[in-house]
N, C-alpha and C positions, 0 to 999 in steps of 0.2 A: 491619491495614489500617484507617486511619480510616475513619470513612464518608464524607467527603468523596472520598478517595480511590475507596472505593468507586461512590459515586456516576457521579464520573467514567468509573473503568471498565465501570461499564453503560452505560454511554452509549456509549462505544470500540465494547464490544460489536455492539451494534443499529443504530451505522453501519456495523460491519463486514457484519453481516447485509445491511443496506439494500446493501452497497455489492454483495456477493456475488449479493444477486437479479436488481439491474441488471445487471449484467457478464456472469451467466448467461444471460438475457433477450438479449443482445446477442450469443450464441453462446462466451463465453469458458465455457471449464472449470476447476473447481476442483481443485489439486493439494493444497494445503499454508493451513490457515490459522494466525495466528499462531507462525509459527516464528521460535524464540528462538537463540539465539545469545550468546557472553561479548560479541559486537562490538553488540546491541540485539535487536531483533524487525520482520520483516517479518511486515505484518498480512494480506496473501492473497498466495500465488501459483499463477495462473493457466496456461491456458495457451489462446495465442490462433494457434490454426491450428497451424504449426509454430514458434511461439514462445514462449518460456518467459517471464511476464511478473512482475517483484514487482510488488506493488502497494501504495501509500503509501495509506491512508484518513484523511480530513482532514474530522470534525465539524464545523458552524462551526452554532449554532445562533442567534448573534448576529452581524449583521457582514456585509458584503458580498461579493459573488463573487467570487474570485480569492483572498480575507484566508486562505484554507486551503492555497491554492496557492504562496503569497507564503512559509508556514511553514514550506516544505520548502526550508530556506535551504542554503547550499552546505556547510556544518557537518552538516546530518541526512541531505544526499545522501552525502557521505561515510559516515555511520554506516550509512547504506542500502546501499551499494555494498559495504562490507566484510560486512554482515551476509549480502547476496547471494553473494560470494565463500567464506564459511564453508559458505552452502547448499549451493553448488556444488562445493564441499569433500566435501561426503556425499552427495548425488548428481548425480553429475557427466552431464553431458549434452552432445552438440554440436548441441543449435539453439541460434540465434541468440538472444539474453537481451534484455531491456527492459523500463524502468522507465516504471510508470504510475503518475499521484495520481489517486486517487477525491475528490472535494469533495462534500460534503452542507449544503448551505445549507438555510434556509425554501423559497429560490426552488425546490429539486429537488437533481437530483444532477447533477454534470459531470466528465464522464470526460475527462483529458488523458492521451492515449497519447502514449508518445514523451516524458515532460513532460523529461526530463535524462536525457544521457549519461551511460554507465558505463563509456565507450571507455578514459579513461583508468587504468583496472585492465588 
């Protein structure tokens, strides 16, 4: 791993962290962090009441609100959505599923529940 790479993934890290405290703070539970999959990695999943939630964590230490949001383009919801379906591959469950992005700017952090469907899987 370079160290730039490295770098990077501390960084992954410690918003995943950041993003984990907020969400817990706001009554979500953690199930599974960074689960990997041949289809990518979902970076939390939670679980909000009786909901099973992935959650997308989007760093942005430059740049304006939404520019994390903006990066979960219809290409990395697909890669999110299979990665989901592999999860639920291995354990399978009937609540109800949903996709959240965590954003972490300067400004704070902004949670978008609901942010895209997974209907069509």
């Amino acid at each position: 791993v370079s160290p730039m790479n490295e770098q990077t993934s501390e960084k992954g890290l410690a918003g995943e962290r950041q993003a984990l405290a907020y969400l817990r703070q706001h009554g979500m539970r953690p199930v599974c962090q960074r689960y990997r999959c041949p289809y990518g990695e979902i970076d939390l999943v939670m679980l909000d009441g009786e909901c099973l939630v992935f959650v997308e964590v989007k760093l942005r230490s430059r740049g304006r609100k939404n520019d994390g949001v903006l990066a979960v383009n219809f290409q990395k919801q697909q890669r999110l959505i299979r990665a989901a379906r592999c999860y639920l591959g291995e354990y399978p469950t009937e609540m109800p599923v949903r996709f959240d992005i965590v954003e972490i700017t300067g400004a704070g952090v902004f949670h978008l529940p609901n942010a895209f469907e997974g209907s069509e899987w």
